[in-house]
C-alpha positions as CSV (number, residue, x, y, z in Angstrom):
1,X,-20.7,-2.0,12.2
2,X,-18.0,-2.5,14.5
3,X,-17.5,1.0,16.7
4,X,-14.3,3.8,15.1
5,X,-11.4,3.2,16.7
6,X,-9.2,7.1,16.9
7,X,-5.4,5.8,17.0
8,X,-2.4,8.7,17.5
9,X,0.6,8.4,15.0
10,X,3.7,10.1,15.6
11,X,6.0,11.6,12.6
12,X,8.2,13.9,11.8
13,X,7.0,17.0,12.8
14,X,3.7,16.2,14.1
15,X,1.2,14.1,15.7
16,X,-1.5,12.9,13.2
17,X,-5.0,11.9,14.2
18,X,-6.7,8.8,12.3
19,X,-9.6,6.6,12.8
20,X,-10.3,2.7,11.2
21,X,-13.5,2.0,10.7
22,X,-13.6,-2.2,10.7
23,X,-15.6,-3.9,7.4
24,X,-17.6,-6.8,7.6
25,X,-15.1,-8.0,4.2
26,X,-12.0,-9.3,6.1
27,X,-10.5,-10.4,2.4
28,X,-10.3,-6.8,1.1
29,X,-7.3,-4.2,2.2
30,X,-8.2,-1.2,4.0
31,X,-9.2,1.7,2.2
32,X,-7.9,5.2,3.1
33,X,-10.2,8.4,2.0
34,X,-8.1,11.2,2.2
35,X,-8.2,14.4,1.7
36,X,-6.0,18.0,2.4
37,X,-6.8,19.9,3.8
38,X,-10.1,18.3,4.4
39,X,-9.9,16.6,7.7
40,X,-11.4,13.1,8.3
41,X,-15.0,14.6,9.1
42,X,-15.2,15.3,5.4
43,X,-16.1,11.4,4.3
44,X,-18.4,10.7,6.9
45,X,-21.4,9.9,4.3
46,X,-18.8,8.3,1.9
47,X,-17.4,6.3,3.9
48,X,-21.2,5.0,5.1
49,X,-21.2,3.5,1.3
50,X,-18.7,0.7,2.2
51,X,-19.6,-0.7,5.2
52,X,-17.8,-3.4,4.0
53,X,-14.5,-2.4,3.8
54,X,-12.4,-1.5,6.4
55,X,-11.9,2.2,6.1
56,X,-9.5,4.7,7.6
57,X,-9.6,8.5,7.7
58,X,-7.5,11.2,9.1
59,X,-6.6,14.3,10.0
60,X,-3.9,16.0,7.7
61,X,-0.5,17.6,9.9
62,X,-1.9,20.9,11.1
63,X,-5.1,20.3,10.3
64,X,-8.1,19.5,13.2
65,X,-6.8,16.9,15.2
66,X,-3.6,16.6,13.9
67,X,-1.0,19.0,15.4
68,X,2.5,20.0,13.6
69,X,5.4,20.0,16.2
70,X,7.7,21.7,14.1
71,X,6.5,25.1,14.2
72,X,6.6,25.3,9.8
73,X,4.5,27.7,8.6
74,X,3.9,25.8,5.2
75,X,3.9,22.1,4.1
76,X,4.9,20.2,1.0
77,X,2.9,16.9,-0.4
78,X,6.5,15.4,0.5
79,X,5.8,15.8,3.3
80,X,2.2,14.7,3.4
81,X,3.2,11.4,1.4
82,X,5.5,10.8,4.6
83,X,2.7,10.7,6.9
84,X,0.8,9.2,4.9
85,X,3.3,6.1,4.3
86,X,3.9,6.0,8.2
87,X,-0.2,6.1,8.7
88,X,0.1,2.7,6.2
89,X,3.0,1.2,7.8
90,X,0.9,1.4,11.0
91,X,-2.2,-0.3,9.7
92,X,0.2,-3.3,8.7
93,X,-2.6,-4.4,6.8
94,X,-0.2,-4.5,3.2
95,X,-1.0,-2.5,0.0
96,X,-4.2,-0.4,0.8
97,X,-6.6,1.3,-1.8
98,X,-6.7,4.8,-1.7
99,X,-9.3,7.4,-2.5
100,X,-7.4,11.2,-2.7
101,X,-9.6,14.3,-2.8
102,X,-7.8,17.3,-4.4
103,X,-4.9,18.1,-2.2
104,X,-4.9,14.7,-1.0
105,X,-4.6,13.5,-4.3
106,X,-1.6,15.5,-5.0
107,X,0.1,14.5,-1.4
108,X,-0.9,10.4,-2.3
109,X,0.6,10.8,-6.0
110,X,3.6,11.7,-4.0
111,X,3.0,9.0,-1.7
112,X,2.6,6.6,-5.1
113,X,6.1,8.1,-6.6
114,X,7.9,7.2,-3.4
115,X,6.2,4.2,-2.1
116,X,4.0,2.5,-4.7
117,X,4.4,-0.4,-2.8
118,X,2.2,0.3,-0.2
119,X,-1.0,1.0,-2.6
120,X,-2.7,-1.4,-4.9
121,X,-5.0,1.5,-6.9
122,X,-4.9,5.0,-5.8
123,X,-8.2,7.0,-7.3
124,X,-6.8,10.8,-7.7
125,X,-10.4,13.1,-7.9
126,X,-9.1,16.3,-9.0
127,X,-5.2,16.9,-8.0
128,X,-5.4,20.9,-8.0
129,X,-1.8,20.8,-9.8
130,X,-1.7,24.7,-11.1
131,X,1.8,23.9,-12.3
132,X,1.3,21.3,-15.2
133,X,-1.7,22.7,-16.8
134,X,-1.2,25.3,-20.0
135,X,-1.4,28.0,-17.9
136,X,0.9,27.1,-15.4
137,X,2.9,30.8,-14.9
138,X,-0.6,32.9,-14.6
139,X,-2.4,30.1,-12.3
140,X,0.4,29.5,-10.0
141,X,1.0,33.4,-9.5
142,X,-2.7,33.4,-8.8
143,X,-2.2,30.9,-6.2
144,X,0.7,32.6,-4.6
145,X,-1.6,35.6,-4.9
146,X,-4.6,33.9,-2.9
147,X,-1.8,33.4,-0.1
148,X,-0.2,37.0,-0.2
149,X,-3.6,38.8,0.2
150,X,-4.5,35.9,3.1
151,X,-1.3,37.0,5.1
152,X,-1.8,40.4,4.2
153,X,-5.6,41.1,4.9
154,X,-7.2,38.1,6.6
155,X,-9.1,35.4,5.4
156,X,-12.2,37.0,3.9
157,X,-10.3,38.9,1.1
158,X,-8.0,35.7,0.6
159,X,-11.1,32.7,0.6
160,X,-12.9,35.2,-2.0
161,X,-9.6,35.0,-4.5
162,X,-9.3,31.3,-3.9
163,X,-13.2,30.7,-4.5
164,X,-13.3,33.2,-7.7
165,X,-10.2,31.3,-9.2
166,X,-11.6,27.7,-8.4
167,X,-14.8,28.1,-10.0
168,X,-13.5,29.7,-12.9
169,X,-13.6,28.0,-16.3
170,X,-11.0,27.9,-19.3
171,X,-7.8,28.9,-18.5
172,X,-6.0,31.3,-15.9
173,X,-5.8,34.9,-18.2
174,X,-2.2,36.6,-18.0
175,X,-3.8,39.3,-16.0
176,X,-5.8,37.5,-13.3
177,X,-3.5,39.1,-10.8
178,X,-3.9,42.6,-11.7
179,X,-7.4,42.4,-11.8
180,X,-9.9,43.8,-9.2
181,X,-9.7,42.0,-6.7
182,X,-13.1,39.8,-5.8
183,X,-15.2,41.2,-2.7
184,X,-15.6,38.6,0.1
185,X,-19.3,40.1,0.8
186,X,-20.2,38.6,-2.6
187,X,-19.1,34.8,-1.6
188,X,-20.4,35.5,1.8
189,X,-17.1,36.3,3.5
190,X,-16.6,38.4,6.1
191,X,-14.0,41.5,5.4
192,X,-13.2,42.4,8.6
193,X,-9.2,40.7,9.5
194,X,-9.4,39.1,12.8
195,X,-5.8,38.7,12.8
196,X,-5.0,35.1,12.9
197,X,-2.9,33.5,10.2
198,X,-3.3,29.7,11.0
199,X,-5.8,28.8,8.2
200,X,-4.3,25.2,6.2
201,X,-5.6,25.8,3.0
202,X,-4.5,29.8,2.2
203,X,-1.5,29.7,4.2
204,X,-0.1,26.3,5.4
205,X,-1.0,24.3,2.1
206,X,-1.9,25.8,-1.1
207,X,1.7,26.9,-2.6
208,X,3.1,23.4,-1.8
209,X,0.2,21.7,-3.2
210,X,-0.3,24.0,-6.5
211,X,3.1,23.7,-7.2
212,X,4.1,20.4,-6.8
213,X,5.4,18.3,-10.0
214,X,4.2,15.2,-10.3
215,X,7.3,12.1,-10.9
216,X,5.6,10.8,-14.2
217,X,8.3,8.1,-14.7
218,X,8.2,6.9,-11.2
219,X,4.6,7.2,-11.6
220,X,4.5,4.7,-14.4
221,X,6.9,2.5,-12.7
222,X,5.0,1.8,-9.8
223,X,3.0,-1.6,-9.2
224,X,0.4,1.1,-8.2
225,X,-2.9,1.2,-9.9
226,X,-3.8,4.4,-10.9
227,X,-7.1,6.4,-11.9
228,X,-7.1,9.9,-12.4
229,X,-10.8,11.4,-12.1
230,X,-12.8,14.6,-12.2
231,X,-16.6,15.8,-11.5
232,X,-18.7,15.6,-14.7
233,X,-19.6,18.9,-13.3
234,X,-16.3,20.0,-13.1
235,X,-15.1,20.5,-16.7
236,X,-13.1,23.3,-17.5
237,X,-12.2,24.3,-13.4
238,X,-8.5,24.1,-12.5
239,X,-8.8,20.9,-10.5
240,X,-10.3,19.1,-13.4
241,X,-7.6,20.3,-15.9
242,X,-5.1,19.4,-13.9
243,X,-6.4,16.1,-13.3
244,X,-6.4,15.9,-17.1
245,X,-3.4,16.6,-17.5
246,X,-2.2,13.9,-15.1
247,X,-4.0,11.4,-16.8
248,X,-2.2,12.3,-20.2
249,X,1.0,12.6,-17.9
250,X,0.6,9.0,-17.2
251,X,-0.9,7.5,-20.6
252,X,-4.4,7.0,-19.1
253,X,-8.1,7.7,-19.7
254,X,-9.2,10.4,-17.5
255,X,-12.3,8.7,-15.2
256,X,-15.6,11.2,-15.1
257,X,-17.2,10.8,-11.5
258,X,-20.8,12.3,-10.5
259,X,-21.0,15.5,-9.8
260,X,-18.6,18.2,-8.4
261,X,-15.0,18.9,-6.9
262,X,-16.8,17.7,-4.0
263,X,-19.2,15.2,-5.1
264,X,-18.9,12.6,-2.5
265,X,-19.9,15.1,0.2
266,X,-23.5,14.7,1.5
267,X,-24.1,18.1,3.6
268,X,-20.3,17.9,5.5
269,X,-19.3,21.9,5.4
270,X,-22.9,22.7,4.5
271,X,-21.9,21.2,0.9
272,X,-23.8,18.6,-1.0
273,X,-22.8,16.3,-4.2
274,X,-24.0,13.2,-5.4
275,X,-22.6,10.8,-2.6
276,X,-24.5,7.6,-3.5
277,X,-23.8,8.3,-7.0
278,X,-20.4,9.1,-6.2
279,X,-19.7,5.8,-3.8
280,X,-21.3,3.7,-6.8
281,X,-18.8,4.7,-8.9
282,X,-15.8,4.8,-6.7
283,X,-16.6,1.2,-5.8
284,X,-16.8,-0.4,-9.4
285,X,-13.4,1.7,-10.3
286,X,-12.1,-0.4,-7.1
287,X,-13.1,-3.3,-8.0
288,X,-12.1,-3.4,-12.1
289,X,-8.5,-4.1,-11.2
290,X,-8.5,-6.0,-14.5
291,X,-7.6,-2.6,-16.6
């Protein structure tokens, strides 16, 4: 395989980071494995699966590689779906095939709404969209929660809320907010605040991501392709209901992949799924472009 070539992109608002792996399959489109705010290391052992398609990666804006010039303390999947459209643009390879990991998949159906010419199928693996699910009110006041206690003591106190409410199943009660709070030392967290506030997921990310509203009719519209999936694993979580939801939200079967939220990750983050499971499945949903 041909060597990763790192390219700089220049948007509004930031410089993004992103790297093209060449494919030995010069007849199929590039495809883009995105994530948010996951950075590009995240898909190193997917994208080992498709050596045969050219496949790009990158850093979301303030995130890793990617700086934000802007000075914004939050970001919206408008925003995202931007970049991401310049990113495309840049490739001038035509419509690309996306694979979006939970807030990438809410930043690329944003990306689909505006510009569904530039994708032929977009999968969507759990779009963590609090605000279309049943439960909207209590789980987006959770979200909003994880982010207050982030910017009010540190990152320990705020990654335990956002793990406890991730991994919990059914949906959001009324009172999740007034509940004890979780302690970090039980997910492993420190509880000591060291004072920094630049963390993307609790406080650049998570109440433009949660929150967003899917364009269903511009959804439908588009010439776009589109599977919605989630973990077999992942039933009853808030990503998977979501992504439920958007699949009914669209008229669609929802797609059941291997695994986990992150069940494409072999050992990135100290995490493991079912990668070659997972690629094995990603691949023949790419290729039925018959349904």
């Amino acid at each position: 395989m041909a060597e990763t070539d790192t390219r700089t992109l220049d948007t509004a608002g930031a410089v993004l980071r992103y790297d093209v792996r060449p494919g030995t399959d010069a007849g199929e489109p590039p495809l883009l494995l995105i994530g948010s705010p996951m950075d590009a290391t995240g898909f190193a052992t997917l994208a080992s699966h498709f050596p045969d398609r050219t496949v790009v990666t990158y850093d979301p804006r303030g995130v890793s590689r990617s700086v934000r010039t802007d000075g914004a303390a939050e970001t919206l999947p408008e925003e995202h779906a931007d970049d991401l459209a310049r990113l495309v643009e840049a490739l001038g390879a035509g419509p690309v095939d996306v694979f979006a990991s939970s807030g990438g998949a809410v930043n690329a159906l944003a990306l689909v709404a505006r510009r569904g010419d530039l994708v032929r199928t977009l999968v969507a693996h759990e779009p963590p969209l609090a605000g279309i699910v049943p439960d909207r009110e209590a789980a987006l006041a959770a979200c909003a929660d994880i982010r207050d206690t982030y910017l009010r003591e540190g990152w320990g106190p705020g990654m335990a809320k956002f793990l406890a409410l991730v991994s919990h199943l059914g949906p959001v009660p009324a009172d999740w907010t007034e509940r004890p709070a979780p302690s970090p030392e039980a997910f492993g967290l420190p509880t000591e605040d060291d004072g920094t506030r630049e963390d993307p997921l609790l406080g650049q990310n998570i109440r433009g991501c949660t929150s967003h509203l899917p364009d269903f009719a511009a959804l439908r519209a588009a010439p776009t392709r589109i599977v919605v999936a989630a973990g077999k694993e992942s039933e009853g979580t808030l990503a998977a209901r979501a992504a439920l939801a958007v699949a009914e939200g669209l008229g669609t079967p929802l797609a059941v992949f291997p695994s986990h939220h992150g069940g494409f990750l072999g050992a990135e983050f100290g995490q493991h799924g079912a990668p070659e499971e997972f690629a094995t499945a990603l691949r023949t949903t790419l290729d039925d472009n018959d349904n």
